[in-house]
N, C-alpha and C positions, 0 to 999 in steps of 0.2 A: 399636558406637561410639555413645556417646550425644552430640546437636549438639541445641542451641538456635538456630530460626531467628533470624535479629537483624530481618532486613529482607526484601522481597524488591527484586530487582535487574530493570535492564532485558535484556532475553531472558526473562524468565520465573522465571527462577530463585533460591531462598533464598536467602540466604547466610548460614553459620555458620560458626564459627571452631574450631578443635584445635590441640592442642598438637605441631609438627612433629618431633620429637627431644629432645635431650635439652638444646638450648639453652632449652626453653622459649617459644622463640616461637612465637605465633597463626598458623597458617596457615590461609590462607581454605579455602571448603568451599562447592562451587557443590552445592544441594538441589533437582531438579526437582521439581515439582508439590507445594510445602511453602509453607507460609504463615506471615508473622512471627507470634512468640510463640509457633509449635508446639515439643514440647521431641519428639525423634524418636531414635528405635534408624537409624542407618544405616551402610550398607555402604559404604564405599571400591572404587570402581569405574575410576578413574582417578586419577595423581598425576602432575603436572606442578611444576617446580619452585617457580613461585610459586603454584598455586594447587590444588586437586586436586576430584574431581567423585562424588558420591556420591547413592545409591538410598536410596527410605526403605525399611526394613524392617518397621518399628511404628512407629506414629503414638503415643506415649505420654499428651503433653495436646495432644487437637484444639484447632485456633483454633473461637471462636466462630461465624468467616466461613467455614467449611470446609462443604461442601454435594455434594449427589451432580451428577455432572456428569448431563448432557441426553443427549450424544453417545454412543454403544455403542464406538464409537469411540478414546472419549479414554484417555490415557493413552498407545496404542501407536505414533497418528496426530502428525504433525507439524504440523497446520497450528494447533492450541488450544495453550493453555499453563496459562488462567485457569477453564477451567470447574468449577474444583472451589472457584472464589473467589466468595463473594457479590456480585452487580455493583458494591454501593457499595463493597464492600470494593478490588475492583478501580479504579473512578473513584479513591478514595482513594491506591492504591498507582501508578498511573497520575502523579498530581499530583505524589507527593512525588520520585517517581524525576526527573522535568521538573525542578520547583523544586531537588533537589542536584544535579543536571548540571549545571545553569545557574550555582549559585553555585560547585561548585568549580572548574570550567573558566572558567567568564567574568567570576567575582566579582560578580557583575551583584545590584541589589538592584531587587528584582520589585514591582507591582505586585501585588494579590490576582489567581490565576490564577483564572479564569470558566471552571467545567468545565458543558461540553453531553455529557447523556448522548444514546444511542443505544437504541433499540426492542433488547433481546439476540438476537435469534434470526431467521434468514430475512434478513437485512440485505443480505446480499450480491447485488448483480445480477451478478457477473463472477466465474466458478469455471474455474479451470484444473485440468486431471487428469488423471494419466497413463495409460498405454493401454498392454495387452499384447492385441496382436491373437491372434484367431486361435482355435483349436478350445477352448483353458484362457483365452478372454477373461478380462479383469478390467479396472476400472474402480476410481480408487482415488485415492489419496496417497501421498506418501512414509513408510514408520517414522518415530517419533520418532528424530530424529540417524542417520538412515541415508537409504540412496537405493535401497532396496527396498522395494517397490510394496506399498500395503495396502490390497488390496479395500475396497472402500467402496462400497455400497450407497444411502447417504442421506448426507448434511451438514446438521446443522443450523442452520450460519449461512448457506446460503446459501440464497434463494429460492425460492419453493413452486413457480414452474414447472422450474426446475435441479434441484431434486430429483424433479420427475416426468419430466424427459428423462435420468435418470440412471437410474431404475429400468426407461426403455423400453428405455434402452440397454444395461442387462443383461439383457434379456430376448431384444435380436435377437442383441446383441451375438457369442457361438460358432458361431452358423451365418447371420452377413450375407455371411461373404466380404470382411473389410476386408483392404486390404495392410497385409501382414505389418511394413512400414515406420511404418504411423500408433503415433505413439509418446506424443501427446496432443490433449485436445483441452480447446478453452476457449469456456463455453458464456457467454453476455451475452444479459440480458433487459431488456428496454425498460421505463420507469418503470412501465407498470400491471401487468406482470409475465404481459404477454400475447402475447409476440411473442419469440423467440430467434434469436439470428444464433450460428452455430457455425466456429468456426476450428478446424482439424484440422491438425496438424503432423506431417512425415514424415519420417524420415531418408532421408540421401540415396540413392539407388540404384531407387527404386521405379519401377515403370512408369506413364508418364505415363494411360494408358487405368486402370489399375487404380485409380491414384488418382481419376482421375475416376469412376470407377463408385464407391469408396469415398464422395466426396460425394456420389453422387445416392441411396446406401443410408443416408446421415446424412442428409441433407434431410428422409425418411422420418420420421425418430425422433419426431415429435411435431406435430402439425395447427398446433402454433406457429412452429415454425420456419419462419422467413422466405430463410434464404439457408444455405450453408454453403462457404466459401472455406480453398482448403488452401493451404499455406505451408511452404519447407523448415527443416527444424529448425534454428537456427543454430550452428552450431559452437561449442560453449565457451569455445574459446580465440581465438577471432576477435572482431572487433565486432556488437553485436547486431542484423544487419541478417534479417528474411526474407523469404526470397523468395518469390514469388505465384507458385504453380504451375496452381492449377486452379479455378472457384466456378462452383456452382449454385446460379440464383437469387440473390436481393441480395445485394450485397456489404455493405450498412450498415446501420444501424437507426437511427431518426428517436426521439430521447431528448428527452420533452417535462419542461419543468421547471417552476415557477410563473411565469419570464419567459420564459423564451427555450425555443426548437425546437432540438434542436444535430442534427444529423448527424454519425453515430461510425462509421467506419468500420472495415472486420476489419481488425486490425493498430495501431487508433489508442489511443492511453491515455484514460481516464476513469473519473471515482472512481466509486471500488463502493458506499457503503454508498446504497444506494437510499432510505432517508428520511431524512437528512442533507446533500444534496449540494445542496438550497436555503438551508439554513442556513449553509453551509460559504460556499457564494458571499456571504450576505449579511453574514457577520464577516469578509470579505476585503476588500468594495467598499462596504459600507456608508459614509453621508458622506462619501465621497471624491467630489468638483466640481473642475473649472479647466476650464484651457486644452488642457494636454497630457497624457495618462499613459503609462505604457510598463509592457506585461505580459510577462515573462519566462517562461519556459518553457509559453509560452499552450500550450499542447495543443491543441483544437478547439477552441478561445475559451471555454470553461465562465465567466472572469472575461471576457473585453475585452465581448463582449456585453453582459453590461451596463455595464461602466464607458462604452462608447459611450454611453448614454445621461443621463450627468453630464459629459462633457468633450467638448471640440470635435473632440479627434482624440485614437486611442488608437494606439499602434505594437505589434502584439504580434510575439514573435520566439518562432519554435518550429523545433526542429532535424528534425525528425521528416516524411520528404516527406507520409507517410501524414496523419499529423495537420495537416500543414502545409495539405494539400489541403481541410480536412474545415473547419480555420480560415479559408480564404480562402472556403469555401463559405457559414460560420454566422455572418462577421463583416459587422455592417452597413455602409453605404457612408464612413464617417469612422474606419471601424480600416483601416491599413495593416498589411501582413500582412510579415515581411519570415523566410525561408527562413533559417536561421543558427545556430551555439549562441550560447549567451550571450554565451560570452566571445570568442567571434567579432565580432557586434556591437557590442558596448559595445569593443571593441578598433579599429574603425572610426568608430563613434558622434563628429560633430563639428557643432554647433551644437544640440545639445538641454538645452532645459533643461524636464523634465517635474516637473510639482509633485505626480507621485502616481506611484510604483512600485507595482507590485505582484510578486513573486518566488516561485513555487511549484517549487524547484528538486527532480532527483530523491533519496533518500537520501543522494548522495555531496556533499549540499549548493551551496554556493554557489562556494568556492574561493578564491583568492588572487586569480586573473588577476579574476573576474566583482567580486571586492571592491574591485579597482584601477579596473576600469572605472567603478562605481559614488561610486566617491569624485570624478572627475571631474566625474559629474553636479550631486553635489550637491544631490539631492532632498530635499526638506525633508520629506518623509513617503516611509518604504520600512512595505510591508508582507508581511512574511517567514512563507509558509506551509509548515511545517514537516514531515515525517517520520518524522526520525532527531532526537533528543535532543543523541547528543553532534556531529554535525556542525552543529545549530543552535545549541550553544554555543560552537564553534568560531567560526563566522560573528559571532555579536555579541559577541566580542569582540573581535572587529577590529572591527567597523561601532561600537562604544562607544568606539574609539579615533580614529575619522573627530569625534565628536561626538555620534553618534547615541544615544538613552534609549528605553529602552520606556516605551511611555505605555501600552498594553494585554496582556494577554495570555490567550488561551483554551487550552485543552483540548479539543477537538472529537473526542469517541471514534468514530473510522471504524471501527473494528477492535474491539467486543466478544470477549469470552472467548481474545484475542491479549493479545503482549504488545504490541502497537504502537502506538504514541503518531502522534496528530494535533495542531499545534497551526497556532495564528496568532497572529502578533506585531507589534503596529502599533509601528512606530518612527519618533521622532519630533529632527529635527539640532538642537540645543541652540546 
């Protein structure tokens, strides 16, 4: 079947159109690892009623932007999508996917988007990977679009000490003796890229001693390694809590930034791309002064930190005990730290009137109940840092029906050679 990419789409994917029967109508056509303007031979591998999912067979006329990937990897691995895209070409298809989410979901009429590139390669300080213990170790990621394990020896996004605790860990890895239960492990390296804390995850059943000699044979893995802290897997279908079963040696790693020292500890969230995460805070908190702020989804203060330093008092609310702890540790004496979700708080929240939000909520966005809270407040300045595209077009278009306008908007690439979109949204109540 011959397909014309038209676009590409957010997940990664072309999209091209065929003719479905014999009414004649266009039915879409999801192309992985294709780039608009390729014209491609491809297989039908899936058909869904409204949409159906296809492999390239021949690449008929490559795009211009089409390039050999880095990774040995790519193609079979899940965690890339864009490595076979030229970076600008990616920044480019990155923007345009932002700008029509936004307008067909929120009708919203944009500012120029301000796109921040990223360094490609090595970016990541936090690599998660799953683990088949045991005499056939393996050390890996998922297939592309499956949940079988693919060896993986090296990552090239992620950083030069994570890929040299990954090569030591294939190397003790068939005869260390881990329990048969460690089913991942997730390696976090500290800004100079000199110090690793490792979280080890286990399914349930495992004996507490064996686990514990499993982290004192991962402490081993590397003269950087600072600590390594195990945790039980958490069920799927549950909430994502885990539990702390065993650690040797530190539990945290001290993440030094251009301002602020934060303390992260195993279990706590913080952004990965390791030369961005100064920039990122200064297109959040930049210019914002008063009285009062309030940081939503503070994690370990990455923002209140420094907003403490332009406002008299900062309230950050983070749901997370872990991170909650690591917050109350890294926020200076005028951030009030308050234990909550969002819409917890702002569902209590009575006498605040802050003149500077800031809102870093996770993928599943902001919501309806954190939107109603928010409307009470009445902030004259929200700035909404993003993840997911269409749940941030969701959100501003309610917050555009409160009053609120963009007055800015970035592009902050956390996620080269993904398909994952960063942004920031200064929003301003008209």
């Amino acid at each position: 079947m011959q397909l014309r990419i038209e676009k590409l789409v957010y997940g990664g994917d072309g999209l091209a159109r065929f003719s479905a029967g014999e009414s004649g109508r266009a039915k879409a056509v999801f192309v992985p690892f294709s780039i608009d303007g390729e014209e491609i031979e491809g297989q039908i591998v899936e058909q869904k009623p409204g949409f159906a999912r296809a492999r390239i067979e021949t690449i008929r006329t490559p795009s211009p932007d089409r390039i050999s990937p880095c990774c040995p990897y790519f193609f079979e691995c899940g965690g890339c999508q864009y490595q076979h895209v030229d970076y600008r070409r990616q920044l480019a298809a990155k923007s345009a996917i932002l700008v029509e989410t936004l307008k067909r979901t929120a009708s919203l009429e944009l500012p120029e988007i301000a796109i921040h590139a990223s360094p490609q390669w090595n970016y990541r300080n936090r690599t998660r990977l799953k683990v088949r213990a045991g005499a056939r170790f393996a050390l890996g990621y998922y297939r592309f679009r499956s949940h079988d394990l693919l060896p993986a020896e090296q990552c090239p996004i992620s950083s030069l000490l994570i890929n040299r605790a990954m090569r030591s860990l294939w190397e003790m890895g068939p005869t260390a003796g881990f329990a048969p239960e460690l089913c991942e492990l997730e390696l976090f390296a500290n800004e100079s890229d000199r110090q690793l804390l490792i979280e080890a995850y286990f399914k349930t059943g495992g004996a507490r001693k064996l686990i514990r000699n499993t982290c004192e044979r991962l402490a081993k893995t590397a003269p950087e390694v600072v600590g390594v802290v195990a945790f039980e897997q958490p069920d799927p279908g549950k909430p994502q809590v885990s539990r702390k079963l065993a650690s040797v040696g530190a539990t945290e790693l001290d993440y030094q930034t251009n301002s602020v020292q934060y303390r992260v500890s195993a279990g706590a969230f913080f952004q990965v791309n390791r030369f961005l995460i100064d920039e990122l805070v200064d297109l959040a908190t930049g210019g914002a002064s008063g009285e009062l702020a309030l940081d939503l989804y503070a994690g370990v203060g990455l923002f209140s930190s420094v907003l403490a330093r332009s406002f008299r008092q900062v309230v950050a609310v983070e749901s997370s005990p872990i991170s909650h702890a690591d917050l109350g540790r890294n926020a200076p004496p005028q951030v009030k730290t308050e234990l909550a979700t969002t819409e917890q708080f702002l569902g209590k929240a009575r006498g605040f009137a802050p003149d500077w939000i800031v809102a870093d909520p996770p993928r599943a966005g902001l919501g309806d109940g954190v939107i109603r809270g928010l409307a009470k407040l009445a902030s004259p300045v929200i700035t909404y840092v993003s993840c997911d595209p269409a749940t941030l077009a969701r959100d501003l278009r309610a917050l555009a029906a409160l009053g609120y306008r963009v007055r800015e908007a970035h592009l902050i690439d956390l996620f080269p050679q993904t398909f994952h979109i960063e942004s920031v949204f200064h929003l301003a109540r008209s």
